[in-house]
C-alpha positions in Angstrom: 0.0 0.0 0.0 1.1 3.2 -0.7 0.2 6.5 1.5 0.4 10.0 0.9 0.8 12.3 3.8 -0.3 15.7 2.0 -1.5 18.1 4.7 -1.0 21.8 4.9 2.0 22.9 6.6 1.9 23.0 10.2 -1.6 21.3 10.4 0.2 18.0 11.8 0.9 16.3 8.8 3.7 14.4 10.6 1.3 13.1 13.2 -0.3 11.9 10.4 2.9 10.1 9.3 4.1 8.4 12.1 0.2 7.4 12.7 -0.1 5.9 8.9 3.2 4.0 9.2 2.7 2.5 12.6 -0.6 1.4 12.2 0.8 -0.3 8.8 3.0 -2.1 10.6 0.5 -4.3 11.6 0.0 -5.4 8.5 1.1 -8.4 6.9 4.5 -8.8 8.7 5.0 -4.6 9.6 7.3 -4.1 6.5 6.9 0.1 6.2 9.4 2.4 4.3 8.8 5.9 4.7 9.9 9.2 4.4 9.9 13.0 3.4 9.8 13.3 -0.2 8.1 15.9 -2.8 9.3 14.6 -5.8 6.7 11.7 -5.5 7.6 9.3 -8.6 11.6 9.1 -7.0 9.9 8.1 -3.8 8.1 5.3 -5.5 11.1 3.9 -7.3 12.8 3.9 -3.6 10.4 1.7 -2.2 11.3 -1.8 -1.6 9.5 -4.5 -3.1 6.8 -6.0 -0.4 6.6 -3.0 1.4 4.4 -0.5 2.1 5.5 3.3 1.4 4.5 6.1 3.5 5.8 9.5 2.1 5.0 13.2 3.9 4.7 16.0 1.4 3.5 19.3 0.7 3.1 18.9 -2.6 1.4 16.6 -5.3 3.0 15.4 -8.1 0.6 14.5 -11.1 1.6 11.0 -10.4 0.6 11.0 -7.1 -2.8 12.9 -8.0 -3.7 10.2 -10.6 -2.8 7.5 -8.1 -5.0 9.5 -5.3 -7.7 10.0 -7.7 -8.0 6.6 -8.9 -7.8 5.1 -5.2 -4.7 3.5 -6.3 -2.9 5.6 -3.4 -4.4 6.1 0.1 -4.1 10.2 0.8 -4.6 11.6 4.1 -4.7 15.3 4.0 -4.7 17.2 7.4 -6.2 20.9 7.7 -5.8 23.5 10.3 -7.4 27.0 10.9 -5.6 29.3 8.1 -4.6 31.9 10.9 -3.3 29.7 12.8 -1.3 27.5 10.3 0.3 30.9 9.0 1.2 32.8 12.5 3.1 28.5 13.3 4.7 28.5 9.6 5.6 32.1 10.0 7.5 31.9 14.1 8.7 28.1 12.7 10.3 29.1 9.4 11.4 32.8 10.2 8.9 33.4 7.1 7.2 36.7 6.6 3.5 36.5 6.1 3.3 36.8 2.0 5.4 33.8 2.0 3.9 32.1 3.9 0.5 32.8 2.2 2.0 31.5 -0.8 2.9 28.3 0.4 -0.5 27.7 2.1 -2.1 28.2 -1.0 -0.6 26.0 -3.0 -1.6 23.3 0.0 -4.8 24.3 -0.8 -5.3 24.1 -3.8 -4.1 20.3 -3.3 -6.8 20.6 -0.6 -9.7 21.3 -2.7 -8.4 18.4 -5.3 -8.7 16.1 -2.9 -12.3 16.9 -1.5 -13.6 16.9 -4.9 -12.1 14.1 -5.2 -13.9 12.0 -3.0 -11.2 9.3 -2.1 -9.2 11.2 0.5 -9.3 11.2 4.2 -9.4 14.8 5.6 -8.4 15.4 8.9 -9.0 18.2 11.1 -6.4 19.8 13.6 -8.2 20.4 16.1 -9.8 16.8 16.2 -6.4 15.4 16.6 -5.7 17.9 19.7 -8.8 17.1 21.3 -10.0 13.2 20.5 -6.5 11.8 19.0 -7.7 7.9 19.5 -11.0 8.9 17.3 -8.4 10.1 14.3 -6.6 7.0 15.1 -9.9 4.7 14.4 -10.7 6.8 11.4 -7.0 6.9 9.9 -6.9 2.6 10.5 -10.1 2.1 9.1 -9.4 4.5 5.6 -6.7 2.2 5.3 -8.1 -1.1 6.0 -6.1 -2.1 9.1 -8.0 -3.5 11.7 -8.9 -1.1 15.1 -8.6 -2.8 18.3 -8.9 -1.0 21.8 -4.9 -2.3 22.4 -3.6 -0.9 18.9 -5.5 2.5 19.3 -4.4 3.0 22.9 -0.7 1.8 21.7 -1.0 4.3 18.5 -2.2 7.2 20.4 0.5 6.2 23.4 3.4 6.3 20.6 1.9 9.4 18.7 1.1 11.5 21.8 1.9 15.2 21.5 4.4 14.6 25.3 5.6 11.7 23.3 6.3 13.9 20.5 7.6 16.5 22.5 10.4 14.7 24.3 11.6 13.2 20.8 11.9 17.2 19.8 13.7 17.3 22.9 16.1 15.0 22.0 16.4 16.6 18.3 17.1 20.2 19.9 19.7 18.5 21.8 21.5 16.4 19.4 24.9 17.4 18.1 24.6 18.6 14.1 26.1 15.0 13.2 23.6 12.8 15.2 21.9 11.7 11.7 19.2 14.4 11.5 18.5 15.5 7.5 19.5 19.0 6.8 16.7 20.5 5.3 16.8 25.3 4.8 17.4 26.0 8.0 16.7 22.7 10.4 17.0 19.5 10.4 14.8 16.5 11.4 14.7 13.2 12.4 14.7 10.7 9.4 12.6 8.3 11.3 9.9 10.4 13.0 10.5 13.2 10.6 10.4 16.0 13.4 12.4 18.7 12.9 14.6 20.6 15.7 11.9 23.1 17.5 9.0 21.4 16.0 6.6 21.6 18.3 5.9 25.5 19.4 2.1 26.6 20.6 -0.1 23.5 19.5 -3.1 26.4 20.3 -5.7 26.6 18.8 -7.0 30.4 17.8 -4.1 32.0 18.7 -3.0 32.8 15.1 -5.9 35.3 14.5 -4.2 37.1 17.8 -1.1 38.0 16.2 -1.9 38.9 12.5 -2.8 42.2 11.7 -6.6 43.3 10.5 -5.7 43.4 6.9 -4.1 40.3 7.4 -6.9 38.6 8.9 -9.2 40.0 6.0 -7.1 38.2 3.9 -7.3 35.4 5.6 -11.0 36.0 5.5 -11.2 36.4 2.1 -9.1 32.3 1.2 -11.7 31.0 3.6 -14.7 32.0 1.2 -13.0 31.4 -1.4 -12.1 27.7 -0.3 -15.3 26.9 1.3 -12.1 26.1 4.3 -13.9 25.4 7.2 -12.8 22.8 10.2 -15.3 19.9 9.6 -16.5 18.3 13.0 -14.8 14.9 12.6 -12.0 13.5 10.6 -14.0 11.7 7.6 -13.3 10.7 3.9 -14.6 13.3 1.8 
């Protein structure tokens, strides 16, 4: 099986990675290669035969559309309030706000491909914060492993944001030639993929706080245009 972790930036698209590749594990013997990777058809060719792939990206190549489209590819897309997803790319990245903007929208436009779509499984932010072991179900059922009470509580054990937070920890702490990718200006952890001072405010509202007014009407104005609003449970769409 292949899965492609396409969520916007900062939404917790690498919660939905380690999620997707340890609840693969259970299947058929746990053989699970995975990885960061934009340039989607390279990834494919690096996959080992009799494995599953699990790739994080930001991007779609039109490989990896037709796959998603045609259901040949399982796609799990996370979504987080746009202020929100800006103010944590902007203090993350050292980013100013148009750049930002412009990489969100290209996520979005992804976004609204894979809603019309129909096949993937979107995922909201907020549902992860507050009822993690419900995403869990949800995530294991779009991708036909089977839930049990022990895997979900083991899943959401592993995948914990205080789990995830002592790995970053670690990261933060780690000399520059402890393995971690270079990648701009961080580096992450090839297995986990969390970067070095991954985790900041996991909040909730707090974006619209610190952006101006006529960056909020901006803001404002991509939700309409979108139709991007937080659904109440994560759900394929």
């Amino acid at each position: 099986m292949i899965v492609i972790c396409n969520g916007m930036p900062r939404s917790a698209s690498t919660w939905s990675f380690n999620v997707a590749a340890r609840l693969l594990r259970e299947v058929d013997g746990g053989g699970v290669y995975g990885g960061y990777c934009e340039e989607f058809t390279r990834f494919l060719q690096d996959v080992p035969p009799g494995m599953h792939g699990v790739v994080k990206c930001h991007s779609m190549e039109s490989k990896a559309l037709e796959m998603g489209a045609r259901g040949a590819a399982k796609v799990i897309y996370t979504r987080r309030d746009l202020a929100d997803a800006l103010v944590s790319m902007m203090n993350m990245f050292g980013w100013d706000f148009e750049w930002s903007l412009s990489n969100l929208l290209r996520s979005l436009r992804f976004y609204r491909m894979h809603r019309d779509s129909g096949r993937a499984l979107i995922i909201d932010y907020d549902q992860i914060m507050s009822s993690p072991a419900q995403v869990i179900e949800s995530m294991a059922a779009y991708l036909g492993v089977k839930s049990t009470p022990r895997l979900v509580a083991e899943v959401a054990a592993e995948t914990s944001f205080d789990r995830m937070r002592q790995i970053v920890r670690q990261i933060d702490q780690a000399p520059e030639d402890a393995g971690l990718v270079r990648v701009m200006n961080s580096a992450y952890d090839p297995q986990t993929l969390l970067h070095k001072h991954h985790i900041r405010d996991g909040r909730s509202g707090y974006g619209r706080l610190q952006l101006t007014p006529e960056q909020l009407r901006c803001v404002d104005a991509i939700n309409g245009l979108y139709g991007f609003v937080a659904g109440p449970a994560a759900s394929a769409t």
